[in-house]
N, C-alpha and C positions, 0 to 999 in steps of 0.2 A: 273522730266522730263526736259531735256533737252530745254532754250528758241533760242539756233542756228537755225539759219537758211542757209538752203545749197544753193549754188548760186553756178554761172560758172564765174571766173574770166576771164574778156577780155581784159583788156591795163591797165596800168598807167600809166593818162601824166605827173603827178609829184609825189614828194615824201611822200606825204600828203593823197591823193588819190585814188582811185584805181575803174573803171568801170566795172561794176558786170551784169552777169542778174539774175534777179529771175521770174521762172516761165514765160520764154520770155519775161520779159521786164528790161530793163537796169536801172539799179539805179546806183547812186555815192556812194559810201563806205569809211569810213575815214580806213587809213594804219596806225596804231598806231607802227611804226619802219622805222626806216630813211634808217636802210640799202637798199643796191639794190635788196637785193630778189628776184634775175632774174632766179636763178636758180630754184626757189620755183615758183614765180608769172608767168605760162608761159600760153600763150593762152588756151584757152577752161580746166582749171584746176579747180578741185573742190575746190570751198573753203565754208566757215564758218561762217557765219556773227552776231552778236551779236547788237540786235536791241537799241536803245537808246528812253524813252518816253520823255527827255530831250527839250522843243520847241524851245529852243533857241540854239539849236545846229544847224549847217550849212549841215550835215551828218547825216541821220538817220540812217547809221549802222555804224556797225567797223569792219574790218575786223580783225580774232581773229587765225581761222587754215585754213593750207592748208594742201591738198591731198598730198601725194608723197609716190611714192615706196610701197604704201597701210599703207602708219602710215600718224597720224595728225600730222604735225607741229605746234607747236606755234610761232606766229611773233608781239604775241601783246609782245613788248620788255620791255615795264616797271614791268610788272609780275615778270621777271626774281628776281628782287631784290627783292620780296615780297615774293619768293617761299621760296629762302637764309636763309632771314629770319626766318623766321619761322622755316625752317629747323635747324637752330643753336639753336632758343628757344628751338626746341625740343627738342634738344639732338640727332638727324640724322645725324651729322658732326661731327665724330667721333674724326677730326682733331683741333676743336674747344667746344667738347662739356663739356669741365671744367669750361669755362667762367660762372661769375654766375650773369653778368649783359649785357644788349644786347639794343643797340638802332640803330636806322635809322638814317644816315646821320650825318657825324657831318666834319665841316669845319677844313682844313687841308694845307696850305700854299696859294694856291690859287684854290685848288679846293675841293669840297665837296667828300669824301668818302663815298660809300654806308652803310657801317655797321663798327660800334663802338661797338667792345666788351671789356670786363677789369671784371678781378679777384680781389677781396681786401677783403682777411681775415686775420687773426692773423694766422694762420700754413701758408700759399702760398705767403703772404704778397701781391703787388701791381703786377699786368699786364693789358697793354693795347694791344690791337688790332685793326689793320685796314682791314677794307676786302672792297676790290674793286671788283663788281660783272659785268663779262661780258654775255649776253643770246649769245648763239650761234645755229645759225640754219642750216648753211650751213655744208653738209654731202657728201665726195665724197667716195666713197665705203661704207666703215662706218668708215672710220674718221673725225672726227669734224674739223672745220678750222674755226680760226677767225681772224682777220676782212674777211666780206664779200666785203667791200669796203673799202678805205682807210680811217683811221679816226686819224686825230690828236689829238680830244679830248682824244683818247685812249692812245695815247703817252704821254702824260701831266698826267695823272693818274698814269702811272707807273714811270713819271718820279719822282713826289708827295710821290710815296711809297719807293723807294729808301733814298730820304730823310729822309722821318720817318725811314728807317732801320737803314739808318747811326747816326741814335738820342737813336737807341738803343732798338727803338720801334717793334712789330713785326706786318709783315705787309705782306697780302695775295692777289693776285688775284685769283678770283676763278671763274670759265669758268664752264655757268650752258647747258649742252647740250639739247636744246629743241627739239631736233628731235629724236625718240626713236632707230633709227639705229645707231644713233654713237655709239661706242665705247671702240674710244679713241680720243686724240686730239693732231693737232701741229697746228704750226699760219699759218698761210696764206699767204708763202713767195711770193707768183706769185701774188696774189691781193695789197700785201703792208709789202714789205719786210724791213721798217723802221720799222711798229709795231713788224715784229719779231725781228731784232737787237735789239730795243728796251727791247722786253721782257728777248732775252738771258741774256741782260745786267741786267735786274732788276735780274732775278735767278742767277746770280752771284754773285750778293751784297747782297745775302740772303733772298731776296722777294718770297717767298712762292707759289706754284702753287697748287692751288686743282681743280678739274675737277671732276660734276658728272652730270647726266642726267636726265631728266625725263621721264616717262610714259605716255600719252595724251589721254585722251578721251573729246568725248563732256562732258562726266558728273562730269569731274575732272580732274585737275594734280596731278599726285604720282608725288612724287620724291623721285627716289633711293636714299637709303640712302649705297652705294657703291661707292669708288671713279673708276674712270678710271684712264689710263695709260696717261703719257702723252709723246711728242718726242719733242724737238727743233731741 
């Protein structure tokens, strides 16, 4: 059984935040995703709160899904990298799943990369991999777009994996779509049309793009193990 609980999203005064009712009465809900989520977080919308028995937390919930278009979203954004994961252990990333060693995070000129893979046997001899994971939530039709809001952090990551390419290295962003009507995806030239220059730039020096989605319930994330298409 599911431990959500369903509220009605009313404002967020900042990015941390987000003012809920349940059961007519208003609580504070921590927003575990910096993005702006305005197209997701809009008055009287259902959302999903996931309770914490934590006392030393400032938040006794988090806010986890929203309602849209009758699918759940997910906007708890550090999942994203946790689903990837996992997803390439399994053998789901059909683009990746030769690798036969897989970690979290590993430091890379000045920023930290999501996921470290690398092959080393005696027939395939030495490969490394970088994969830089972005959660995308935002969906206009059913196309995925990302960034929701401009983000330089994200510029600096792909600038990072160009790098490693030019070292010979191979190096992927991979855009995990959290909302189950996307599709397919392009970047987000009207919210931040330096991360798309950005990214044409990276797929040109050979930085890899993979793109798949997930499935949402309260009682789990599937993740497709399909890629989508993608456009720049």
């Amino acid at each position: 059984m599911s431990n959500y609980i369903k509220a009605i999203f009313k404002n967020r005064p900042n990015r941390f935040i987000a003012n809920v009712e349940i059961n007519g009465e208003e609580v504070i809900a921590h927003v575990p995703n910096t993005g702006r989520c305005k197209e997701l977080l809009v008055p009287d919308t259902v959302v999903y709160l996931l309770p914490s028995d934590n006392p030393k937390r400032k938040t006794k919930y988090s806010l986890h899904f929203v309602e849209n278009r009758g699918e759940l979203v997910c906007i708890y954004s550090q999942i994203a990298n946790k689903i990837v994961f996992e997803a390439i252990e399994a053998k789901q990333v059909k683009e990746l799943s030769y690798y036969t060693e897989c970690s979290r995070e590993k430091t890379a000129g000045k920023s930290r990369i999501d996921i470290y893979c690398s092959l080393n046997n005696e027939d395939d001899g030495f490969e490394e991999c970088y994969v830089e994971v972005k959660g995308v939530t935002l969906v206009e039709g059913k196309i995925a777009k990302f960034p929701d809001a401009p983000t330089e952090r994200g510029r600096k990551h792909l600038k990072e994996l160009i790098l490693l390419k030019k070292q010979g290295i191979r190096t992927v962003v991979f855009f995990l779509v959290q909302h189950p009507l996307g599709d397919s995806f392009e970047p987000n030239w009207k919210n931040d049309p330096d991360f798309g220059e950005m990214l044409v730039k990276a797929y040109d020096a050979g930085v890899e793009i993979l793109v798949y989605k997930t499935l949402n319930s309260l009682d789990g994330i599937e993740f497709v193990g399909e890629s989508l298409d993608f456009r720049l």
